[in-house]
Backbone bond lengths (Angstrom), bond angles and torsions (degrees), N, CA, C in turn:
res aa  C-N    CA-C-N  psi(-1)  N-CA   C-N-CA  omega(-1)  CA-C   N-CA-C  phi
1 X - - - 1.445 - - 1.524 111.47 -
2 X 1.569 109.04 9.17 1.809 107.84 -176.38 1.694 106.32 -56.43
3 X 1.302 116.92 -35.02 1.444 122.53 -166.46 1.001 108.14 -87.32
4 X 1.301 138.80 12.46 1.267 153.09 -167.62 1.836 93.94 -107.58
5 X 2.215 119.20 145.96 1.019 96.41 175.62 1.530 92.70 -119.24
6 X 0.779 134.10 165.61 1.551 142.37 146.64 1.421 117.67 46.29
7 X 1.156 91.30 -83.87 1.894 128.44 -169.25 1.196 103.32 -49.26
8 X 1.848 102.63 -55.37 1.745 120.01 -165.83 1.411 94.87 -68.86
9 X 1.207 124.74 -64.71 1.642 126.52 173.14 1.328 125.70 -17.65
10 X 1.291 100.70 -47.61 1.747 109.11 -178.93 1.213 113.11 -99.59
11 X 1.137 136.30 -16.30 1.421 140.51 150.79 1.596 126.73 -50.07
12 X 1.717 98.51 -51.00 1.310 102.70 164.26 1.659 121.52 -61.06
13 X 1.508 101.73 -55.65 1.190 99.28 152.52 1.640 146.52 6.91
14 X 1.512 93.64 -100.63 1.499 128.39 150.72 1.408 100.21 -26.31
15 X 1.524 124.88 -103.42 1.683 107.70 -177.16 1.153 130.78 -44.19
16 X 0.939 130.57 -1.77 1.737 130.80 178.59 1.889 84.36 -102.51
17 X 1.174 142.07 -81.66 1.598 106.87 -178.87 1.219 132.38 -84.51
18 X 1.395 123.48 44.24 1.240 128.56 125.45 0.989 113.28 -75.40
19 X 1.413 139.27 -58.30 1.430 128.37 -175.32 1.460 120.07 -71.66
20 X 0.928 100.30 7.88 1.353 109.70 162.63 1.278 150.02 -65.64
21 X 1.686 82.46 -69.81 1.743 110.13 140.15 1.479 132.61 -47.17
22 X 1.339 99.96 -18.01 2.046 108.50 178.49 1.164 116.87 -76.10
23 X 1.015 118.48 -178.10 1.552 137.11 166.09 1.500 110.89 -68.32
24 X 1.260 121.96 175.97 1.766 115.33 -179.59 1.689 85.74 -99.67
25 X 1.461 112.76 114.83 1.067 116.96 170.89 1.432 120.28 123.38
26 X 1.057 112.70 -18.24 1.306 137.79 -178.51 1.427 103.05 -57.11
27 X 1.739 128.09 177.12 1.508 134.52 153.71 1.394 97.23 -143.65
28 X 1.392 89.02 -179.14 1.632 122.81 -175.83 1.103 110.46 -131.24
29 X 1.334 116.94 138.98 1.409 107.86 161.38 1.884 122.16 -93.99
30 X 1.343 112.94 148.44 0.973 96.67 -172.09 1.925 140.67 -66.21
31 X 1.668 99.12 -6.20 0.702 125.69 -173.51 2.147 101.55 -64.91
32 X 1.062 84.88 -20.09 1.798 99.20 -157.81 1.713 84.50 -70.87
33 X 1.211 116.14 -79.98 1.535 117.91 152.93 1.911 125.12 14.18
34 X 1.545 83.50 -69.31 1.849 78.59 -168.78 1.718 90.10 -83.65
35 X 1.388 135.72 -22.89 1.033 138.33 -170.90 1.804 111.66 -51.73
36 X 1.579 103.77 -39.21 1.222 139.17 177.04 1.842 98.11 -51.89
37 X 1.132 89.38 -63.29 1.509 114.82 -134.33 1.958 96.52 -79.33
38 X 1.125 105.28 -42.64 1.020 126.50 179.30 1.830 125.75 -142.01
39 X 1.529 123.04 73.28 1.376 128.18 -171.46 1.450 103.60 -46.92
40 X 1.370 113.02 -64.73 1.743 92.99 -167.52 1.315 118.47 -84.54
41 X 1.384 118.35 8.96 1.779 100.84 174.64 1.481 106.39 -139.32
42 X 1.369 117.27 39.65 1.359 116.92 178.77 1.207 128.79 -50.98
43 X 1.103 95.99 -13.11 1.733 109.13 -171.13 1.585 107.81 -80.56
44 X 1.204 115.18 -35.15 1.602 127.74 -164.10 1.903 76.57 -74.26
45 X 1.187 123.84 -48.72 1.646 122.61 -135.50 1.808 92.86 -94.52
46 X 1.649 113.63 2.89 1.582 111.87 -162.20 1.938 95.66 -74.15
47 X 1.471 119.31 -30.05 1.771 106.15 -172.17 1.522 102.36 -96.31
48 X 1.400 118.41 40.84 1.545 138.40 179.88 1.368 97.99 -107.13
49 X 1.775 107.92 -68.73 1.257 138.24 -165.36 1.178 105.96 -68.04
50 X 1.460 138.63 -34.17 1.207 142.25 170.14 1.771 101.79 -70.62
51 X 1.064 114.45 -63.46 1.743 107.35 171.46 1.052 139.64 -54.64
52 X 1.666 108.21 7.94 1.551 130.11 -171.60 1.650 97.24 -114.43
53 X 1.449 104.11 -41.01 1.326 90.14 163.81 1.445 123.08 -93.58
54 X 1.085 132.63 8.18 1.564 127.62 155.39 1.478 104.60 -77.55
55 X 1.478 135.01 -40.71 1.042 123.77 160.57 1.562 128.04 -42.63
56 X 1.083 129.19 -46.14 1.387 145.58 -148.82 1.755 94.35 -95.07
57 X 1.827 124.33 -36.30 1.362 128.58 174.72 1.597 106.30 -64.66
58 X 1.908 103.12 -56.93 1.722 90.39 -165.97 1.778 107.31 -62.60
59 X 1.275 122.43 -20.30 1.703 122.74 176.00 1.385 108.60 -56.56
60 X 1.511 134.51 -24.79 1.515 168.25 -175.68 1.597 92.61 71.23
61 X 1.281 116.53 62.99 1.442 118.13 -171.34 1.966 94.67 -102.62
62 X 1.353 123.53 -33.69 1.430 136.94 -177.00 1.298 122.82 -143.90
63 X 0.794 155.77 154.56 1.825 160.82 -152.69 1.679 74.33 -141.35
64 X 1.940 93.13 123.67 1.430 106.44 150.90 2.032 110.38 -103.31
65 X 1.591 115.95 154.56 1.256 92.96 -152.56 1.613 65.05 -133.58
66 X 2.144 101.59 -174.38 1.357 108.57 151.47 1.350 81.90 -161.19
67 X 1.686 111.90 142.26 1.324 112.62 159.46 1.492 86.62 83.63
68 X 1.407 154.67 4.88 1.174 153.00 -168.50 1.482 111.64 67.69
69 X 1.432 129.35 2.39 1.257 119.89 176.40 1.991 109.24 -98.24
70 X 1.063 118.36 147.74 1.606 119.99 175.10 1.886 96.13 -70.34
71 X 1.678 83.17 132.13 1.715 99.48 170.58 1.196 105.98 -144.87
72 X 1.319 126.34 155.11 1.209 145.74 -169.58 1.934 102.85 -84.72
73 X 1.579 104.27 112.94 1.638 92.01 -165.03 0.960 126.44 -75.18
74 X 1.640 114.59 -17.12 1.577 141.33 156.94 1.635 92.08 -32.38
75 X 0.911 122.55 -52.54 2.054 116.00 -165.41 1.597 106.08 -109.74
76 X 0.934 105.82 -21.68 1.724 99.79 -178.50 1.407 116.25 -63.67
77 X 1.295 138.72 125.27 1.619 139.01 168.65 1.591 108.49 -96.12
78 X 0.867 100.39 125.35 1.654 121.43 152.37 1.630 94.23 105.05
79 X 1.324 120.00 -162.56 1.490 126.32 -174.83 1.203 124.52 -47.59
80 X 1.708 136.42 130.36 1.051 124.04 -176.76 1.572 88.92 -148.29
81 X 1.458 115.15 159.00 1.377 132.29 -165.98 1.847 103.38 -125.61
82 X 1.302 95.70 148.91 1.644 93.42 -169.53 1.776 103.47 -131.21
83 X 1.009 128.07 104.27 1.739 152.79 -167.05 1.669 100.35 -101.68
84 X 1.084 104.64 161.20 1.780 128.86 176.96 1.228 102.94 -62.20
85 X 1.659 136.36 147.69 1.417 123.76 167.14 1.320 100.66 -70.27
86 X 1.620 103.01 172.08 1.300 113.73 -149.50 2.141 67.39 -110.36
87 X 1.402 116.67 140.71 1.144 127.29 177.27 1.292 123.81 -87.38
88 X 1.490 148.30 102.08 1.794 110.26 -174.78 1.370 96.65 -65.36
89 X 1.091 103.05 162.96 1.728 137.83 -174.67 1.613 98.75 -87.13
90 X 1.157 128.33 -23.35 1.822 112.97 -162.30 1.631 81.21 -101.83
């Protein structure tokens, strides 16, 4: 995470204990994240929070989804929710 600055740090952060706090199965939105991270200007910090969780998916640390299916957030438009990876069992 050395190449990582600040912002991204605590963003990543941020979604990893939110989902923490959830249920097994549960999501977050990422918005919850910059909300965290930054209360009054989350909005400026939301294409941070979205790149924190594309970071945090390709590591296979969380599945970002929309519509309940996994999408790549780099291409996905409009709302997308970010959940625990799904683990295989064997």
């Amino acid at each position: 995470m050395d190449d990582l600055d600040d912002l991204d740090a605590r963003l990543e952060s941020a979604i990893e204990q939110l989902l923490a706090a959830r249920r097994e199965g549960a999501s977050v939105c990422p918005s919850e994240a910059a909300r965290v991270v930054d209360p009054a200007g989350w909005r400026a910090v939301m294409p941070a929070a979205r790149a924190a969780a594309g970071r945090l998916a390709a590591a296979g640390r969380v599945e970002v989804t929309q519509g309940g299916r996994v999408v790549d957030v780099a291409t996905a438009r409009g709302p997308v929710r970010v959940r625990r990876a799904v683990r295989d069992p064997s």
